[in-house]
C-alpha positions as CSV (number, residue, x, y, z in Angstrom):
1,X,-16.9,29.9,24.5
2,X,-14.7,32.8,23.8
3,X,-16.2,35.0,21.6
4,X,-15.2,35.4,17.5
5,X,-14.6,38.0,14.8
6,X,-14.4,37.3,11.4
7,X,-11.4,37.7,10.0
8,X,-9.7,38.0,13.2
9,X,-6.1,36.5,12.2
10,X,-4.5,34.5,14.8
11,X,-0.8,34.2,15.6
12,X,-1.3,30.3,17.2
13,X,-3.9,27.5,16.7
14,X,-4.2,25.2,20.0
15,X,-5.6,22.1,19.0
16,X,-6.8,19.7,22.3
17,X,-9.4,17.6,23.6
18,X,-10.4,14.4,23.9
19,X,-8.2,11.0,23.4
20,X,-9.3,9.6,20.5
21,X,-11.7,12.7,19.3
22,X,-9.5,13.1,15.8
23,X,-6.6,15.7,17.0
24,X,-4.3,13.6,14.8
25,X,-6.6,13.7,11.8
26,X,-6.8,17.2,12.6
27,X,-3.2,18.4,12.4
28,X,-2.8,16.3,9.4
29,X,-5.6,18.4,7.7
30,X,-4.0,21.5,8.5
31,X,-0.6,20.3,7.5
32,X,-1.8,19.7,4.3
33,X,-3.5,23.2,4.4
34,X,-0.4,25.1,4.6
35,X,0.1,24.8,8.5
36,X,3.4,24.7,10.6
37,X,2.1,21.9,13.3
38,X,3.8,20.4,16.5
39,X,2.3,17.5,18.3
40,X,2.2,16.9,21.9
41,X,4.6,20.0,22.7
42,X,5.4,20.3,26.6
43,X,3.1,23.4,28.0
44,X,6.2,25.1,29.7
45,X,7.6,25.5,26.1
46,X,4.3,26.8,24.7
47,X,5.1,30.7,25.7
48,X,8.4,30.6,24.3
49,X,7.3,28.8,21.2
50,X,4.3,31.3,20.6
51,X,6.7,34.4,21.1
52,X,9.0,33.2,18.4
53,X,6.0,32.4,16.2
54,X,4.8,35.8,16.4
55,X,8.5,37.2,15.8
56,X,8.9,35.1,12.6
57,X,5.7,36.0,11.7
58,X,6.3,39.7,10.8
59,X,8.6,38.1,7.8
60,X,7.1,34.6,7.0
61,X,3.1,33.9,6.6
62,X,3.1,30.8,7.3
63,X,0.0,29.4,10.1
64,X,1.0,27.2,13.1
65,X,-1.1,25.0,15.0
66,X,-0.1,23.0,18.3
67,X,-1.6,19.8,20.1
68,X,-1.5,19.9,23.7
69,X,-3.7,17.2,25.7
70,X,-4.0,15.0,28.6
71,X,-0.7,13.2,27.8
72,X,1.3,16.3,29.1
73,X,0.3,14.5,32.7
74,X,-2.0,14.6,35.4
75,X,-1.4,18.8,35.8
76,X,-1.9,19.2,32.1
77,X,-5.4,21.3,33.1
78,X,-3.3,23.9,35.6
79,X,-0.3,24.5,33.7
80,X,-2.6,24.8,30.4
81,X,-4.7,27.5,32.2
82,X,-0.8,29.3,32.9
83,X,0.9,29.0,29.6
84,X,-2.6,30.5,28.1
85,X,-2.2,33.4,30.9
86,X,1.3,34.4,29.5
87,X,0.4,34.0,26.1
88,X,-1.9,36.6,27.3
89,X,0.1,39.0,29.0
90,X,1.9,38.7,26.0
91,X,-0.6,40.0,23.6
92,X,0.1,36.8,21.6
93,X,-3.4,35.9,19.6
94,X,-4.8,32.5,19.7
95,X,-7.6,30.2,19.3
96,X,-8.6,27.0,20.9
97,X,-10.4,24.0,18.9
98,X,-11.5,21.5,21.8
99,X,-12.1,18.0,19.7
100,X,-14.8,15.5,21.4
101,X,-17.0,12.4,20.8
102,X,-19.1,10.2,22.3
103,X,-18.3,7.9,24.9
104,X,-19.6,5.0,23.2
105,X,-17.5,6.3,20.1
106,X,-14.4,7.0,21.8
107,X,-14.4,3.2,23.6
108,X,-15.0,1.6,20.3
109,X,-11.6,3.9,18.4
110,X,-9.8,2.5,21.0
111,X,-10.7,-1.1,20.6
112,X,-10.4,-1.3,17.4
113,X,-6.6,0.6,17.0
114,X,-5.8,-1.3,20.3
115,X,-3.9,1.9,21.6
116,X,-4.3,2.7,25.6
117,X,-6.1,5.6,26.5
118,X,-3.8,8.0,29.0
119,X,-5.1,7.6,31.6
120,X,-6.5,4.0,31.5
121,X,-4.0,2.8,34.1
122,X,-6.5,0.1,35.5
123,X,-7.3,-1.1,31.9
124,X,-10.7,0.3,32.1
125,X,-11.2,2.4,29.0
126,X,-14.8,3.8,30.0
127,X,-13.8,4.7,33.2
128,X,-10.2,7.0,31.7
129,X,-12.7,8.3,29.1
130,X,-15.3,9.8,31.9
131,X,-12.7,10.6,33.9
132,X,-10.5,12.6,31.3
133,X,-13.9,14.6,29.8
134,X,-14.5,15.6,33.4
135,X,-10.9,16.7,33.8
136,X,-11.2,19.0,30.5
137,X,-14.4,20.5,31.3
138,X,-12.9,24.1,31.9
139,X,-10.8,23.8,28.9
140,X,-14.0,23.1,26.8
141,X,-15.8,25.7,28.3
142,X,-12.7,27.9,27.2
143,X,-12.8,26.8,23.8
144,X,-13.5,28.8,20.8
145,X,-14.6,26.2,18.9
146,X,-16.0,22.3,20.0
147,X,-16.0,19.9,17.0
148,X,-18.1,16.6,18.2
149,X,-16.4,13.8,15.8
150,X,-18.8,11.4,17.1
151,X,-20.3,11.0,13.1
152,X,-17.5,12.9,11.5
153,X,-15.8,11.4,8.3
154,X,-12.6,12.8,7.4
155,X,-14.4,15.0,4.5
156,X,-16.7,16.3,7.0
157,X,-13.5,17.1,9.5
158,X,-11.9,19.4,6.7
159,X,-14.9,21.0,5.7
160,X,-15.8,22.0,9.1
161,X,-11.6,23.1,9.7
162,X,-11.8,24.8,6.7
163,X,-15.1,27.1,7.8
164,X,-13.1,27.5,11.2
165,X,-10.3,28.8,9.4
166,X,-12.1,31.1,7.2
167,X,-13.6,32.5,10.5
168,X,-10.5,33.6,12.1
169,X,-9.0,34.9,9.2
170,X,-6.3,32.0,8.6
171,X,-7.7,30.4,5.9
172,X,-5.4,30.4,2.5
173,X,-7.7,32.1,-0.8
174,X,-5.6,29.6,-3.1
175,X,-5.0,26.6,-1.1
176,X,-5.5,24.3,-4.4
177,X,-2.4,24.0,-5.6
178,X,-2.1,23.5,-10.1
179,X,0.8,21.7,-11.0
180,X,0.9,21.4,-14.7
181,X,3.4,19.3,-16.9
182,X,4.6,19.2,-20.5
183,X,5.6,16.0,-21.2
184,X,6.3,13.8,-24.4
185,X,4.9,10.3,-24.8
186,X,8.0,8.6,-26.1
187,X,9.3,9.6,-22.7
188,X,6.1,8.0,-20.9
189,X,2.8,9.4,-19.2
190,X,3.8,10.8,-15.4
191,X,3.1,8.6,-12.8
192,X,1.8,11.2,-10.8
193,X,-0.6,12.9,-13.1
194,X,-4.3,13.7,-12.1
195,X,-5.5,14.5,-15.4
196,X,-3.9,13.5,-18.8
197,X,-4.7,15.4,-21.8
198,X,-3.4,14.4,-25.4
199,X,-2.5,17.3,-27.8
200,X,-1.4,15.2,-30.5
201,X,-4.1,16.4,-32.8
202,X,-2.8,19.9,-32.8
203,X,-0.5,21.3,-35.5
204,X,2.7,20.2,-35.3
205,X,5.7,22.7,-35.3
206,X,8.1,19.7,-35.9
207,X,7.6,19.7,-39.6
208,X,8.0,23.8,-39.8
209,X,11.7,24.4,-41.0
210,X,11.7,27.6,-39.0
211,X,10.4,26.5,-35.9
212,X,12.0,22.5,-35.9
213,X,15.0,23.8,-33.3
214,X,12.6,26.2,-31.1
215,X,10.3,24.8,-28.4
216,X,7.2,25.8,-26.6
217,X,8.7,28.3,-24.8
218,X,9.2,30.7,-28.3
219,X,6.8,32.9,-29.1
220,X,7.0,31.5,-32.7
221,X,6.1,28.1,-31.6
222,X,3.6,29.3,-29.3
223,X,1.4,31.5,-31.7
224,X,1.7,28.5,-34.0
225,X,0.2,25.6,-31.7
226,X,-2.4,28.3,-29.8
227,X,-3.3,30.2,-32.6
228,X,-5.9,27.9,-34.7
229,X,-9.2,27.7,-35.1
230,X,-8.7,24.3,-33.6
231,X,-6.8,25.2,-31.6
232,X,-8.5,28.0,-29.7
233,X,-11.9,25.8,-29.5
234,X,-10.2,22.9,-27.6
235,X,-8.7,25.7,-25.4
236,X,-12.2,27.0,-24.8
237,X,-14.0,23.9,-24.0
238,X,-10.7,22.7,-21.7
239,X,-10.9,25.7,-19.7
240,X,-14.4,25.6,-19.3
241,X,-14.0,21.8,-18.0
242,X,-10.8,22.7,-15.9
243,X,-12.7,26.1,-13.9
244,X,-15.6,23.6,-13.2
245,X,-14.1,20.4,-11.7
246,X,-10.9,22.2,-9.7
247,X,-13.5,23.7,-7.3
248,X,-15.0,19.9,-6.6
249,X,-11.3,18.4,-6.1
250,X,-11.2,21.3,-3.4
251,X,-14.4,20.5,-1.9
252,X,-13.7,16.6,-2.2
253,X,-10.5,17.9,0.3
254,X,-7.3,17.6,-2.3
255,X,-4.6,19.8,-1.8
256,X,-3.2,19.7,-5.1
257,X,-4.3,18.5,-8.8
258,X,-1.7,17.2,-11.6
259,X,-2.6,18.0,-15.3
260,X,-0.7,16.5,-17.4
261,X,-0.4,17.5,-21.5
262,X,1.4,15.2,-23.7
263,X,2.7,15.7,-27.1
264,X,5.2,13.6,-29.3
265,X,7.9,14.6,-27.6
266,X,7.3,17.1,-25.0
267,X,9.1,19.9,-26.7
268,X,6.4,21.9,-28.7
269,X,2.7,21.3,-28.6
270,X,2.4,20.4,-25.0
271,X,4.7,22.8,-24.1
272,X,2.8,25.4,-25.7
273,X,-0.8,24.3,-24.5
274,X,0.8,23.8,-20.7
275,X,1.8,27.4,-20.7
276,X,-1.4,28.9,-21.8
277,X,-3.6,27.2,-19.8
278,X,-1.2,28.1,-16.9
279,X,-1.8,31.7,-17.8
280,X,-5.5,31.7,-17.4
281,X,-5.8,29.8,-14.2
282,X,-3.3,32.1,-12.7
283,X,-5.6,35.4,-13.7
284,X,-8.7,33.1,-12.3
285,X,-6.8,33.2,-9.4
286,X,-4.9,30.0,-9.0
287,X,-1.8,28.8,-7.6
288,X,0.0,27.2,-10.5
289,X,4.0,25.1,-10.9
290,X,4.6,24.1,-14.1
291,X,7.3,21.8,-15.1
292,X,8.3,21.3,-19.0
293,X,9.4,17.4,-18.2
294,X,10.8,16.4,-21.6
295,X,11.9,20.7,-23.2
296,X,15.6,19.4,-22.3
């Protein structure tokens, strides 16, 4: 295998292997990991495609990953081996993951999603299998990395991508998204909401003369709903709760977590409370939307 250093930021990700190994499951991870992913893309385009990656990426960060297997045909090996030589003489970066499992494994995926394996043209899926890991052997021996799926769940699939990723410097620091809502409950709970909090109890600006007409947005209103001794306690022990389980959902593999704060109607309390706690997860270093459902 090719040898790796850390932090070692790549221009393209080529993602191949074995039929059935989890290359799907794989782009689908890094898709939701803030990757730019083509499947299956013809090896004479793969030079061309990798220039114009590395020309958009002087203005746009965005990762890109491509499948390429056996599908491309029975020269998929040989013209491989020359679209990696230009890339090359190029000086275009890349990495290869080679994904592979067990023979036993791999007969039983196919059996069981009834799709025919490439190059099982007699019917025999055994045979194609044995035949196709003996085609690929230079490619694996190529490889940067070799992920055996063989007892992989899909958990264990993105924590292993995830350590790749960090090794060649493509990972994303804040790839847990926070979106946050203000919402009101006459207007009903969001549909889409991960956590739902209720800041009903809070003081309610509604009945102030002064600050009826302003929303959460005011820093009136916001001093007024934050600025309690009830107040700042629930904010304390919600923060606390929040900067411990948003770390699990990432290890658990979400993307993205939904908090929800409702109030009467979504113009003052939640409003108020959604900004604030959007303000400290942003220092803790988080990547936070906010939308104020009901403020209009």
């Amino acid at each position: 295998m090719n040898d790796i250093s850390k932090n070692d930021k790549v221009s393209l990700l080529i993602i191949t292997g074995l039929s059935g190994a989890g290359k799907t499951h794989c782009i689908k991870i890094l898709e939701d990991l803030g990757y730019f992913c083509v499947d299956n893309l013809p090896l004479k385009l793969l030079p061309g495609f990798a220039s114009l990656v590395k020309d958009l990426g002087k203005n746009e960060s965005q990762p890109t990953a491509v499948v390429v297997d056996i599908r491309e045909g029975s020269n998929f090996v040989e013209n491989l081996f020359e679209a990696l030589s230009k890339l090359e003489k190029e000086n275009i970066s890349y990495r290869i993951i080679f994904f592979e499992a067990d023979d036993e494994v791999l007969v039983r995926r196919f059996s069981e999603t009834r799709r025919r394996h490439p190059l099982s043209h007699d019917g025999s899926i055994l045979t194609a299998i044995m035949q196709e890991r003996s085609l690929l052997a230079s490619i694996r021996e190529k490889a940067n990395f070799i992920i055996d799926t063989s007892n992989y769940t899909i958990k264990d699939l993105r924590e292993k991508l995830t350590t790749i990723l960090s090794l060649i410097g493509n990972s994303e620091e804040e790839n847990l998204t926070i979106n946050i809502i203000a919402f009101g409950y006459k207007s009903g709970i969001p549909i889409d909401a991960d956590i739902v909090i209720d800041v009903r109890f809070l003081p309610n600006p509604f009945y102030e003369s002064s600050l009826k007409d302003l929303n959460g947005l005011s820093k009136e209103v916001s001093r007024y709903v934050t600025e309690n001794e009830i107040s700042k306690n629930f904010l304390e022990k919600l923060l606390s709760l929040l900067l411990f389980v948003l770390p699990l959902y990432q290890k658990e593999g979400k993307s993205q977590v939904t908090v929800a704060f409702g109030c009467t109607g979504g113009k003052h309390r939640s409003v108020a409370i959604a900004n604030a706690v959007k303000n400290i997860l942003v220092e803790n270093g988080y990547k936070v939307n906010i939308l104020n459902r009901d403020l209009e």
